[in-house]
C-alpha positions in Angstrom: 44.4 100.0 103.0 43.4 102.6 100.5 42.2 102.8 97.1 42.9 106.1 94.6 41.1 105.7 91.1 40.8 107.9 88.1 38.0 107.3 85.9 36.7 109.0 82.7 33.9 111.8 83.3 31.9 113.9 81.2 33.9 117.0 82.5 37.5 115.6 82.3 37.7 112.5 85.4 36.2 111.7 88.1 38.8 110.4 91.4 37.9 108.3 93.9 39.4 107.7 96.8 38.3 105.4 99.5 40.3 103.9 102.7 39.6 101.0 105.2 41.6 102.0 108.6 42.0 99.0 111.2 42.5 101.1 114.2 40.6 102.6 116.7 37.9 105.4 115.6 39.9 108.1 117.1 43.1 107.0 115.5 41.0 106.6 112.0 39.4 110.0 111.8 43.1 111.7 112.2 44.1 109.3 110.1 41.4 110.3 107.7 42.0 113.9 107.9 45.6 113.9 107.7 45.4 111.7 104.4 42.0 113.4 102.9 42.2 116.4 103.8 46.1 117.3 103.7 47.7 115.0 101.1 45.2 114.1 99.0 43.1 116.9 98.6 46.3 119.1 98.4 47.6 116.9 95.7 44.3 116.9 93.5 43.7 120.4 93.9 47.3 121.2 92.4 46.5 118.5 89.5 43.5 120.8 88.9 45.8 123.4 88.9 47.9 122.3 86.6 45.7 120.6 84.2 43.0 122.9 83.4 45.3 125.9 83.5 44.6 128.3 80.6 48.2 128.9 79.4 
């Protein structure tokens, strides 16, 4: 199960992103990873990208 939230923040917004994994720890740290690291941090950074491009 995993949560994404965008909240309001004094420099634009703040995301959160939390997950619960019901595996074992192994299995939840490349789960972790692969989510965190790959998807979701590739995603954000390309929102940040986008949305505070100077264009």
């Amino acid at each position: 199960m995993a949560t994404f939230a965008v909240a309001p923040h004094p420099d634009g917004a703040e995301v959160r992103w939390s997950a619960v994994y019901r595996a074992p720890d192994e299995v939840a740290a490349r789960a972790e990873a692969a989510f965190g690291d790959g998807v979701y941090a590739t995603g954000l950074a390309a929102l940040r990208e986008r949305l505070t491009s100077t264009r």
